[in-house]
N, C-alpha and C positions, 0 to 999 in steps of 0.2 A: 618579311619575317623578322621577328622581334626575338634572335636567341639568347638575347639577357635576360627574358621570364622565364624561358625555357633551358636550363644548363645541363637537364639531364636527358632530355631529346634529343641535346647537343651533345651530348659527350655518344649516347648509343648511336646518332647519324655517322657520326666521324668511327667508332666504332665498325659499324656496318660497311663504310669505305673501306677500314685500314685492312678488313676482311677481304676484301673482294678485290684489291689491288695490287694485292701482298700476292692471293691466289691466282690472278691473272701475271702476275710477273714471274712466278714460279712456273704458270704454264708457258708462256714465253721464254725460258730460258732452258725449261724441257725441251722443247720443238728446235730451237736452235743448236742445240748437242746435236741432238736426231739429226738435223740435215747435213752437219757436220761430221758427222759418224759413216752419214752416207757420203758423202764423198769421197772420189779413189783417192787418195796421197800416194797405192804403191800399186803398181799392176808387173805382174808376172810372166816374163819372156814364154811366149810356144812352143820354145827350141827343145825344151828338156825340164824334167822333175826337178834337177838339182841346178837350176841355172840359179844366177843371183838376184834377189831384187834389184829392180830398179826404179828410179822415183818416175814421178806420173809427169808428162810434159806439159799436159792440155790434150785438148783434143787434136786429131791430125790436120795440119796445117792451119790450127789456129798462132800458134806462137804468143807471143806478149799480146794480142786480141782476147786470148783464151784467158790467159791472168787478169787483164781487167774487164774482165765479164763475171769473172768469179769472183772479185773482189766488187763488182757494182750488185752482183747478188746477197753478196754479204752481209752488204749495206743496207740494202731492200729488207733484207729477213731483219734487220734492228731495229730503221726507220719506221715501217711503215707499220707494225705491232706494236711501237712506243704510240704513234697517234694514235691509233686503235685503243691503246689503254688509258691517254689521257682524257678519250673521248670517254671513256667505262668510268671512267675514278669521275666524272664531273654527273655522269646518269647515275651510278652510284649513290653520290650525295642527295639527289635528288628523291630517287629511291627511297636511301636509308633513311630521309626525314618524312617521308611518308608512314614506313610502317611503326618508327618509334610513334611519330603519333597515336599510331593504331592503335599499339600495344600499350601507353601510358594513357589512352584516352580512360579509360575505367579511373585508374587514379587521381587525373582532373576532378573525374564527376565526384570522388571520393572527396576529394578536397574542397569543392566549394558549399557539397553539399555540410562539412563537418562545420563550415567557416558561418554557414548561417543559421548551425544550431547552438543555440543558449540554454540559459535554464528556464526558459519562457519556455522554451520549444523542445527541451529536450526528448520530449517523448517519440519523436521525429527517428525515423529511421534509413540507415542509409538504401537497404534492400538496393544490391546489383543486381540487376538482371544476368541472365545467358547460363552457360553450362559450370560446374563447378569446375574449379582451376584454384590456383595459387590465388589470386587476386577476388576469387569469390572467398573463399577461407577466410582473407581478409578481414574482407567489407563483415562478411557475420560476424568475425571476432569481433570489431569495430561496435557492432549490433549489440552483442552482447556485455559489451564494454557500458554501453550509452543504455543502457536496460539497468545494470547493478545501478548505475551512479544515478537514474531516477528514484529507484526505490533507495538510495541512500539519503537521499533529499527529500525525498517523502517524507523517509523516516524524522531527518533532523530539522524537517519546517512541524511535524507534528511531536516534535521532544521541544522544540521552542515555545510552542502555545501553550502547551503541557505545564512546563515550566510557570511560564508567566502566569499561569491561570491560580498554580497553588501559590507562587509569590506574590499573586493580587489579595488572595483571600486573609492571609495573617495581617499588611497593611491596611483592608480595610475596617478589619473589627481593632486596631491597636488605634485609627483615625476614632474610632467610634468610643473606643474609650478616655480616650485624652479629652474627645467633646463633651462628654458626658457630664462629668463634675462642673464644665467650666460654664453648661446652657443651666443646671439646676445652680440656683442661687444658693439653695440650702444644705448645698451638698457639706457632708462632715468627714470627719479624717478617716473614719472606720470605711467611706466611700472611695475617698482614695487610695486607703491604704491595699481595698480588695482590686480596686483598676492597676494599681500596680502589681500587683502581685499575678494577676491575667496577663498583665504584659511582658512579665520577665517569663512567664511559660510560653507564650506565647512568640517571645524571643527566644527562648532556648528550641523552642520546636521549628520554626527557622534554621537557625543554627547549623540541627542538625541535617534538614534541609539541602543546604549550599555543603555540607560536609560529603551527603550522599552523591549531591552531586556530579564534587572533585574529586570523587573516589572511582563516580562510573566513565566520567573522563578519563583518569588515566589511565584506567584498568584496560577499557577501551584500546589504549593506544600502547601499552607496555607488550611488554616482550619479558617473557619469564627467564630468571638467569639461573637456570636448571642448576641451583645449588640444591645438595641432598637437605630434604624436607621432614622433620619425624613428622608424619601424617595421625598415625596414631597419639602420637603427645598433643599436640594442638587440640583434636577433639574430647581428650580427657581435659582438657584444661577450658576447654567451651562448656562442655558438660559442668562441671564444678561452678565456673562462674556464674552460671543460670539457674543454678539447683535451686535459691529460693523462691526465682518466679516460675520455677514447674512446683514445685511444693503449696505455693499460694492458689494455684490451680487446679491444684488437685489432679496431677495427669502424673502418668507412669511413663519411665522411660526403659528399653529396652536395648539394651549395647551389646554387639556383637564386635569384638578389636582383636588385632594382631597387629604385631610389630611390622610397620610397613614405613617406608619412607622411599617420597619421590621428588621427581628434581621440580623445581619451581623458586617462587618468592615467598617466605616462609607470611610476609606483614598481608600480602595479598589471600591468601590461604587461609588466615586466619579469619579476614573478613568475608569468605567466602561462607567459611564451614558457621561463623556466628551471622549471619543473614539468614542463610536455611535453618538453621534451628531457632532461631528469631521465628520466621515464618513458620516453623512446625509449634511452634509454640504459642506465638498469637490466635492463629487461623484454628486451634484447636477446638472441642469442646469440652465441658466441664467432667472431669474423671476417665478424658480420651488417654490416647498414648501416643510416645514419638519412639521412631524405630528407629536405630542409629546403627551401621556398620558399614566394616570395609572386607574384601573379597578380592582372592589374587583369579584372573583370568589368564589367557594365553596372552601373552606380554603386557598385558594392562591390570591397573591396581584401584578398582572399583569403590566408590565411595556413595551408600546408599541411604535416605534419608528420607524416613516416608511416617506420615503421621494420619488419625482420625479427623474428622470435622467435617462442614459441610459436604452437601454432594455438589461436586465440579460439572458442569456437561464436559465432555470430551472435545467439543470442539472450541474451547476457551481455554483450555490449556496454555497452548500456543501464546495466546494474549496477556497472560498471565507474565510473561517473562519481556514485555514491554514496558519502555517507562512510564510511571504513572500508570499502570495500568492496576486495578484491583474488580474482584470478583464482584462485588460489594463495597460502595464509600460508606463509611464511619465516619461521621463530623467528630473533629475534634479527636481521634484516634494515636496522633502521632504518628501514625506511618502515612507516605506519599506513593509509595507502590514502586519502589524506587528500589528496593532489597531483591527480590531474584535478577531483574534485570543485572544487577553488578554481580550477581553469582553468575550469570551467563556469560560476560566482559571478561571475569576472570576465569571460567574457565576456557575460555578461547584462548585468550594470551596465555594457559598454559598445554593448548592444544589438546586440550581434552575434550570427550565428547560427551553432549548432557543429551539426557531422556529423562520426561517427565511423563506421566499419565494418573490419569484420576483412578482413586480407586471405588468400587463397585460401592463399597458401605458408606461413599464419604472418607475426604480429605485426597492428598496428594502424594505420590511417589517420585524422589527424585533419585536418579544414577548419571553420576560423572566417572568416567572411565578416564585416568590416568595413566600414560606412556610410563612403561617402569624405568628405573635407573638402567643406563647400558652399562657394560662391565669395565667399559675405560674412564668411566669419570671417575 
């Protein structure tokens, strides 16, 4: 037996001993009271009721034979249930590393099997076998543990290609413009003057790009610092900022506001509430509308953003709120599809809950449900 692999088989064996030796010397020490309890020390003259004790001699005519017969009894009752128990504490031990085995063998299998799943293999499941117990709870949580972190890898080997694919496409038409001028001999300044001018837009739509980002990165991984938020001011101040390109467009906007403020990060919030109405704005059509308001429910503070435009299927919804994702690619649009998905980032870090669904005529309805301020902040 090798019990430096094993430390915790080892600690429950010696356990299971310290059990069973402790109880066997308790019951040894019971049993010798008892026979000692049974024995006379005083026996009571025949003569009369009120005679006096007297001590016990031994038996008749045994004399000093009689004392050390009692006293090699005594000895017997110590001796000979001390080997009895040293032989128990050694079966014991043998015992007790048996059934720790038993009992930790589920956690071996746990164990080797976790030791040979990778992200090769993660799809790989541990699945116990036998009756549910503490140790099957386990292994499914374990299950379920190894389930999230594939589709988190899914997700983020398909946010990488995503990625690389729209950073491929800007470097290969900014490659095709710098060659342009330099394979025509005849090229003139009015030719370069327009390749550059492509490539500073073409750099600034980048730009924003890698801005969007580092925006769904951190929003991703932030933690809202539930400072008090005017909710209401920020979307009057989104509104105002965009009024000339709803105006350019020719759409109507519809505000329904009240004084609300909730806890959150007021710079995250903002680029929340200007992404959805970016998206109700873009996604529009020509003389459509965007419907803006907020709405107190049972502890939560409602923020509702729903516009005209094409018709959604219902079952693309969902997809919509992934990176890179869009209904419809637009070359050359300036957006990457990169806007709900950080509306959905932020509102997680601020533990709100989003509902989207298409609506029946064309375009989208969004609701983020905001936890209201508690009365001690």
């Amino acid at each position: 037996m090798r019990f430096g692999r094993h430390p915790l088989r080892l600690r429950l064996t010696l356990l299971y001993c310290l059990v069973s030796v402790v109880s066997s010397a308790v019951l040894l020490f019971i049993m010798y009271a008892l026979a000692r309890s049974l024995s006379p020390g005083l026996v009571r003259p025949l003569t009369g009721p009120s005679a006096p004790l007297l001590p016990y001699r031994g038996l008749p005519g045994a004399g000093d034979g009689g004392i050390a017969l009692r006293v090699r009894l005594s000895t017997e009752m110590l001796v000979l249930p001390g080997i009895a128990l040293a032989i128990m504490a050694v079966f014991s031990l043998l015992l007790g590393w048996l059934i720790a085995g038993r009992v930790l063998r589920p956690v071996l299998t746990m164990t080797e099997r976790l030791h040979r799943i990778s992200e090769r293999n993660v799809h790989e499941r541990l699945s116990l076998p036998g009756r549910r117990n503490e140790l099957k709870d386990l292994a499914d949580t374990v299950d379920g543990l190894l389930g999230r972190l594939e589709t988190t890898l899914e997700t983020n080997k398909r946010f990488v290609a995503n990625a690389a694919h729209e950073l491929r496409t800007p470097l290969t038409v900014e490659r095709a413009l710098l060659e342009e001028p330099l394979i025509d001999p005849a090229a003139s300044l009015e030719s370069f003057r327009a390749n550059f001018e492509r490539l500073l837009a073409i750099t600034d739509q980048r730009g924003r790009l890698l801005e969007s980002l580092l925006t769904l990165s951190g929003s991703e991984d932030a933690h809202s610092r539930d400072e008090p938020v005017d909710l209401t001011g920020l979307i009057e101040k989104t509104l105002q900022d965009r009024a000339p390109d709803v105006k350019r467009r020719g759409l109507r906007v519809r505000s329904t506001l009240r004084p609300v403020r909730i806890p959150g990060d007021q710079v995250l919030l903002a680029r929340l509430l200007a992404n959805l109405y970016d998206n109700a704005i873009h996604y529009n059509v020509p003389g459509g509308t965007v419907e803006i308001g907020v709405r107190h429910e049972t502890g939560r503070i409602v923020l509702s953003v729903a516009n005209t435009g094409q018709v959604i299927p219902p079952d693309q919804v969902d997809r919509l709120f992934e990176p890179f994702q869009r209904l419809r690619r637009i070359a050359d649009d300036g957006h990457h599809g990169l806007g709900l998905s950080i509306v959905r980032a932020i509102a997680r870090a601020h533990r709100a809950d989003l509902t989207a669904v298409a609506r029946p005529g064309g375009g989208l309805a969004v609701d983020i449900a905001f936890p209201t301020i508690t009365p001690d902040r």
